[in-house]
N, C-alpha and C positions, 0 to 999 in steps of 0.2 A: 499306048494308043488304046482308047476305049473303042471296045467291039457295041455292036447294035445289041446285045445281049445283056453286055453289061452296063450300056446307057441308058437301057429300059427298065433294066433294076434298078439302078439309082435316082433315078426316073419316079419309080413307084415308092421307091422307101417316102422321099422329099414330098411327094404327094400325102402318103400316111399319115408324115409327120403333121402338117398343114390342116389335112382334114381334121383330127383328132383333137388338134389347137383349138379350130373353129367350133367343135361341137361342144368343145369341154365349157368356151369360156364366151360363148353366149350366143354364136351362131342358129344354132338349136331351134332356139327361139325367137330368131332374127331381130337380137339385140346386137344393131352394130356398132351402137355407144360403147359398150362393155368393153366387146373386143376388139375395137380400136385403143380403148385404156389398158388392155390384157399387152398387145402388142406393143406399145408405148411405154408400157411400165419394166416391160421382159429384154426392149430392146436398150433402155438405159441400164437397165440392171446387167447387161451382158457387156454394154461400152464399158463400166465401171469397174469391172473383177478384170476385165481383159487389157485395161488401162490404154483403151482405144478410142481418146477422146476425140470429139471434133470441134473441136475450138474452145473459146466460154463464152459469158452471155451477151457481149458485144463485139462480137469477131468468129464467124463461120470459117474452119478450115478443113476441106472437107479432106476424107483419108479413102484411098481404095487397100481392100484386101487386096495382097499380093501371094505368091507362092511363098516366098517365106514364111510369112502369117502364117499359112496353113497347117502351121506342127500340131494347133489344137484346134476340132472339129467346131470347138463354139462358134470359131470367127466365119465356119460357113454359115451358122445360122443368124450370123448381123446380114448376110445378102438374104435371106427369107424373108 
């Protein structure tokens, strides 16, 4: 059971992570074309190594993360 302690830490890492994304790759300068492309490019490249497809290009299947997914941290960052 997560304590208020440790919800608020994990809490702020997710935020770090987030922030850091957005200043790197174009937020900065309130380029939201960029990073919308940054996000778009990071989230296929992460379906693709994780072999977490959701469908192909005439048929959407969508997939939720599960707990068992969760042996490797990447699949929390397909929910970012």
């Amino acid at each position: 059971i997560l304590t208020i302690v440790s919800f608020s830490l994990i809490l702020a890492l997710v935020l770090q992570i987030i922030k850091e994304s957005q200043q790197q790759h174009g937020l900065r300068h309130g380029d939201f074309q960029r990073y919308r492309g940054y996000c778009s490019r990071r989230q296929r490249r992460l379906r693709k190594t994780l072999n977490f497809k959701m469908g192909n290009r005439h048929k959407f299947t969508g997939k939720k993360v599960t707990e068992d997914l969760l042996t490797d941290n990447r699949y929390l960052l397909l929910v970012l």
